[in-house]
N, C-alpha and C positions, 0 to 999 in steps of 0.2 A: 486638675481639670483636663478633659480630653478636648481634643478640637472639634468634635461632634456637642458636648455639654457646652463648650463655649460660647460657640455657636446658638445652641440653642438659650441659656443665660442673656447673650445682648441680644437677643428677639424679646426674649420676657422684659428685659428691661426697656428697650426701646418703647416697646406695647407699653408701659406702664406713663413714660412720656407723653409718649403718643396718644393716652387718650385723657390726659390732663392737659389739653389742647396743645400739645407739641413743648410743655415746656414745665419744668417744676424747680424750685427755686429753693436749695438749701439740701446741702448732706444728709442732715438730720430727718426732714423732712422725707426725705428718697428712704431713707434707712427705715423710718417707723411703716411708711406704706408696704412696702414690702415686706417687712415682719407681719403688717393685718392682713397683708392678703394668704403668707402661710400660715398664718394662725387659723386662718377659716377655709384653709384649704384651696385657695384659688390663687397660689404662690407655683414658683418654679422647682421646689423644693429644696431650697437654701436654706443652709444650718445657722440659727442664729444665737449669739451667747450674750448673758449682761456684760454691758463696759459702761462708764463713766455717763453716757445719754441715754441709758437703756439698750433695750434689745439693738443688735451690731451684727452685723453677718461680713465677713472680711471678705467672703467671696463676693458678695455684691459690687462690693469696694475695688476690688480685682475684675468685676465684668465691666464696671466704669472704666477703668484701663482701657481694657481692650478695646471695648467698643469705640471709643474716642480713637483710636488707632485703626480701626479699620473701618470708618467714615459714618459709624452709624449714628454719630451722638456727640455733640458739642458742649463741652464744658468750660464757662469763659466764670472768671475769677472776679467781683466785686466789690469794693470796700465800702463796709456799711459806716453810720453815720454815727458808731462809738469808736471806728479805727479798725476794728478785725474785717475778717475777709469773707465771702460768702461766695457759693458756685451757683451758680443755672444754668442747670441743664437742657437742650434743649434737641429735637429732630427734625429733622427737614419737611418742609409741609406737604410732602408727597408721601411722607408715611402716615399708612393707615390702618385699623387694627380693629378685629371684630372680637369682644369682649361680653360676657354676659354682665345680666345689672348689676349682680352681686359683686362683682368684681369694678365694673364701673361707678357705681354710688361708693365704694371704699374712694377709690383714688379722687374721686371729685371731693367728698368730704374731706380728705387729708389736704389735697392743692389749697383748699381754702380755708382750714384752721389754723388758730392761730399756732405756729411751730412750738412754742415750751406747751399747752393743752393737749396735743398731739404726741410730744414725748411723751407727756406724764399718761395719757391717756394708753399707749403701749407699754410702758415701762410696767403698770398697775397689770394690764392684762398679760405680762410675760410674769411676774413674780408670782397672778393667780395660776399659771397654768405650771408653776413651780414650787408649787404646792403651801406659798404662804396664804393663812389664816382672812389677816387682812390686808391684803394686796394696796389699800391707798392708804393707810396707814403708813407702809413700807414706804411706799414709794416716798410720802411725804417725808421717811424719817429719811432717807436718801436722798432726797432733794429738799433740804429746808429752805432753799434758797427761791425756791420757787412755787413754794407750797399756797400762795396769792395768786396761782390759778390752777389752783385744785377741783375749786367748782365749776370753771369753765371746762377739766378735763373730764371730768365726770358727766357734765351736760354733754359733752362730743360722743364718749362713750354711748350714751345712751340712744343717740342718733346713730353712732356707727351700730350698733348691738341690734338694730329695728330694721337693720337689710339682712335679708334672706340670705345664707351664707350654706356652703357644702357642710361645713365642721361649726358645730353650734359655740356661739361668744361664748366666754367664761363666765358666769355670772358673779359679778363684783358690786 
């Protein structure tokens, strides 16, 4: 990455904070929004590949870095209430971000879905735009451990799918 793409990476990422009122709570969570926002084309243009929670982009993962390094973005560490650990991220209430709806009805719908609906719910639409058959199928045979909210990922789908987007949803 260049220090010009860097740059511009913790701005995208900041903005995506920043208008999930300054704060979004969980890797995973950070990961699939940003995958719906390139998937329909209102993304920074971040390459993303399947890994173990679905679509993954390491560059993202690497703009966290930085960002958190050079003051734009706080990442505090907490342990949830089975023992593992969880981040929230957050930015300062002085940043502000002008974003179209399409891009803000995504990130509000992912800040407040439930996080495994929200994976399954990207993971389905990376596998359809990967040219599998039936995308929740997969996803289900890939995640059986979580296949008990497959129809809440599908009902999200279906709300995320009803905003207006640059690059049309996959139909699943």
């Amino acid at each position: 990455m260049t220090p010009r793409s860097i740059s511009k990476s913790i701005d995208d990422l900041v903005s995506i904070i920043a208008v999930a009122d300054g704060e979004m709570i969980g890797r995973t969570r950070l990961q699939k929004t940003a995958y719906l926002l390139e998937l329909t084309g209102l993304g920074s243009g971040l390459p993303f590949a399947y890994k173990h929670y679905g679509p993954f982009s390491q560059e993202l993962a690497d703009t966290v870095e930085f960002a958190q390094l050079f003051g734009n973005l706080e990442e505090a560490q907490r342990q949830a209430s089975w023992g593992g650990f969880y981040s929230v991220y957050t930015t300062g209430p002085d940043v502000v971000v002008e974003v179209d709806d399409g891009k803000r009805g995504i990130i509000e719908l992912a800040k407040e879905a439930n996080p495994i609906s929200l994976e399954l719910a990207a993971t389905a639409a990376f596998l359809a735009t990967d040219g599998f058959e039936d995308p929740w199928q997969e996803t289900a045979n890939r995640k059986p451990d979580k296949v008990s909210r497959l129809d809440d990922a599908k009902a999200l789908y279906k709300k995320l799918s009803a905003i207006a987007v640059p690059n049309a949803w996959p139909v699943i």
